[in-house]
C-alpha positions in Angstrom: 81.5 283.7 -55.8 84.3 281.3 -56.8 85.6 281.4 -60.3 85.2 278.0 -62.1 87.7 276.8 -63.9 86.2 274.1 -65.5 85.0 275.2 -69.1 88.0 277.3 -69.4 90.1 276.9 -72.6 93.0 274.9 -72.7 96.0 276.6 -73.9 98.0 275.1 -76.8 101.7 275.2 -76.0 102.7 274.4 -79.4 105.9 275.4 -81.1 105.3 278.2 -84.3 107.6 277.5 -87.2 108.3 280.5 -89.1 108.0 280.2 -92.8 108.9 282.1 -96.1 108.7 285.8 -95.5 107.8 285.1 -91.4 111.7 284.1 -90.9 113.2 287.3 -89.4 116.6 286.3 -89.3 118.7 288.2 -92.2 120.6 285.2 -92.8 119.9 281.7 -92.7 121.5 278.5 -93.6 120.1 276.8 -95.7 119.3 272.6 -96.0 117.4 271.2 -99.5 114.7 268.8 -99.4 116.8 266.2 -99.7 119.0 267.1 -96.7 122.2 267.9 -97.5 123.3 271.8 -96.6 123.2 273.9 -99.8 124.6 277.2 -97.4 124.4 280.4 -95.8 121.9 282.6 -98.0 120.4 285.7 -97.2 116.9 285.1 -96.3 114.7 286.6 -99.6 117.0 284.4 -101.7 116.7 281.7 -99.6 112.8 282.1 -99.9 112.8 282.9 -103.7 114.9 279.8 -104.4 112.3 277.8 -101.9 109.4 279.1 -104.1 111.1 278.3 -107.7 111.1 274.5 -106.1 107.7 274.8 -105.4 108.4 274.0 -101.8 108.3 276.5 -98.9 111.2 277.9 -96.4 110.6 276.7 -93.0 113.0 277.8 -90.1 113.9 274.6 -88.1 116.8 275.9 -85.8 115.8 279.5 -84.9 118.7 279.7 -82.1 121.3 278.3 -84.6 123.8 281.1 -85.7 123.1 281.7 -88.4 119.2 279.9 -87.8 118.9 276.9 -89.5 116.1 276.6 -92.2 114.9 273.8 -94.7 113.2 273.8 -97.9 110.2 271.6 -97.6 106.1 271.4 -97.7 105.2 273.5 -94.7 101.7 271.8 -94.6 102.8 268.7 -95.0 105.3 269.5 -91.9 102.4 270.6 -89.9 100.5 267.9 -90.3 103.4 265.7 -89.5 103.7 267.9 -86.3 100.6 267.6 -85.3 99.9 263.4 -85.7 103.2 263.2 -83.3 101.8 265.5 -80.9 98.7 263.4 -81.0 100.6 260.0 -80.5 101.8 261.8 -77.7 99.0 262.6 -75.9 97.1 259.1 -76.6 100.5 257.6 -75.1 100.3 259.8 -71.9 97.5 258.7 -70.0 97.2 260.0 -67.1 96.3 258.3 -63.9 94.0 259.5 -61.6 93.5 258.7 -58.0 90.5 257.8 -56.8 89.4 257.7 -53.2 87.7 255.4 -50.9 85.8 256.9 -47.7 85.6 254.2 -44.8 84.8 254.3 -41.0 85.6 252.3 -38.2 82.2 251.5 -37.7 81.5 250.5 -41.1 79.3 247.2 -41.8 80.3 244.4 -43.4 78.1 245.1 -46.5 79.4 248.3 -46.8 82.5 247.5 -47.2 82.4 244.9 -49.5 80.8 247.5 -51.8 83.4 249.6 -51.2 86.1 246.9 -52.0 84.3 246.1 -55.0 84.5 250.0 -56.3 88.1 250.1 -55.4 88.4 246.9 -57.4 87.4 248.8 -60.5 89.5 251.6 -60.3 92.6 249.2 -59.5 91.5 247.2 -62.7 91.5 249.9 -64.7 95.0 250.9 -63.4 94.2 253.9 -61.1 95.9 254.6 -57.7 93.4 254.4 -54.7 93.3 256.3 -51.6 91.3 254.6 -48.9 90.9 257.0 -45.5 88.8 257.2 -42.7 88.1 260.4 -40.8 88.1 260.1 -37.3 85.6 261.5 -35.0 85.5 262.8 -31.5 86.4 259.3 -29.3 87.6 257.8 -32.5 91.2 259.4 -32.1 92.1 257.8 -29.1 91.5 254.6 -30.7 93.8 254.9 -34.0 94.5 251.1 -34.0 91.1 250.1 -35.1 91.2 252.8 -38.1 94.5 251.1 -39.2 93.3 247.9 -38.7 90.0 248.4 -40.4 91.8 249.7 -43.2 94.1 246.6 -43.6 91.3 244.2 -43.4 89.5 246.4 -46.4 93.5 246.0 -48.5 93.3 242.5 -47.3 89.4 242.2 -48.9 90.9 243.6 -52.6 90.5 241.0 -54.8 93.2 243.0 -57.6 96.8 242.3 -56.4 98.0 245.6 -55.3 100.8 246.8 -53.1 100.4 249.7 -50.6 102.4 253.0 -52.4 102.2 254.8 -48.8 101.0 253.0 -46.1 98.8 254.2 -43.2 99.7 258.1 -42.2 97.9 260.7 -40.1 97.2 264.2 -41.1 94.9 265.8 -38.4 92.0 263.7 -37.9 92.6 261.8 -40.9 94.2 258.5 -41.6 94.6 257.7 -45.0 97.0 254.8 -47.4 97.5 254.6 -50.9 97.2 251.4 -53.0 98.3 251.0 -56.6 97.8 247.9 -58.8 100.7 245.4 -59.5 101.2 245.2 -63.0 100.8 241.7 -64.4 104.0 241.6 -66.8 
C-alpha cells in the first residue's frame, strides 16, 4: 500500500532566536534598544542589565564573534517575525500547471470545451500543458497531433505564447502555454 503524503504536517523552517538565559555564548556583544553598541558583556550581565530595562536579551548574530545580541521585546520581535514571514508567503504564489488532454480525433465540441477550460486557467495566470497520447497507427502520423494542437493554441481566446513548443516523449506529444502578461 502506498504511503500518502497528503495530510502530512508541514514542517516550519523557521529560524529560533535565543533569548535571556537560552543564549549559550559566554560572551556577547551587546546593542541597546535604541541601537547604538553599548559592548562586549558577559552573557548573565548582559541578561540582568536586559531585565533591569524591562526588555529582554535576544541573540540576533549567533555566528558573530563574539554573537551579536540586542536588548529589546522578544514578543514583540516575534510577532514582527512572523507578519514578515506571512507577507512572504501571501507574495509567493505559486503557479500551478494545469493540463489539457486532446486527441487527434477529437470533435469540434470537444475541443472548444477544452479551449474554454484552458482559458480559465490562463486567466487566472497558470501555465498550461496541452498533450495528446498517441495510439497504435497514430505515431506514424505525428503531423496531425502537432497540428491539432496548434489549431487548439490558435482557438485560445487569452493571449499566450508557447513556453516549450511541441516535443515527444514516447508516445506522447505534449506543449506548454503560459499567459502574456498585460503590463
Amino acid at each position: 500500500m502506498r504511503k500518502s503524503y497528503k495530510f502530512a504536517r508541514k514542517i516550519k523552517e523557521e529560524k529560533n532566536f535565543f533569548h535571556n538565559y537560552q543564549i549559550r555564548a559566554p560572551q556577547v556583544a551587546v546593542i541597546d534598544e535604541v541601537g547604538a553598541h553599548i559592548g562586549v558583556f558577559d552573557t548573565r550581565k548582559a541578561v540582568e542589565m536586559a531585565l533591569e530595562k524591562g526588555f529582554d536579551l535576544v541573540e540576533v548574530a549567533p555566528n558573530a564573534n563574539p554573537p551579536v545580541a540586542k536588548i529589546m521585546n522578544f514578543g514583540s520581535f516575534q510577532y514582527q517575525k512572523e507578519k514578515l514571514l506571512k507577507k512572504q508567503r501571501q507574495q509567493g504564489k505559486t503557479l500551478d500547471v494545469k493540463s489539457i488532454r486532446l486527441s487527434t480525433k477529437i470533435g469540434e465540441h470537444d475541443e472548444e470545451v477544452r479551449a474554454k477550460q484552458a482559458d480559465k486557467f490562463l486567466e487566472k495566470g497558470h501555465k498550461v500543458k496541452v498533450e495528446i497520447i498517441l495510439r497504435g497507427r497514430e505515431m506514424q502520423h505525428q503531423y496531425l497531433a502537432k497540428q491539432t494542437m496548434m489549431d487548439f493554441h490558435a482557438k485560445l481566446i487569452t493571449p499566450t505564447q508557447i513556453e516549450q513548443n511541441t516535443t515527444r516523449q514516447g508516445n506522447k506529444i505534449f506543449m506548454i502555454l503560459m499567459p502574456i502578461k498585460a503590463t
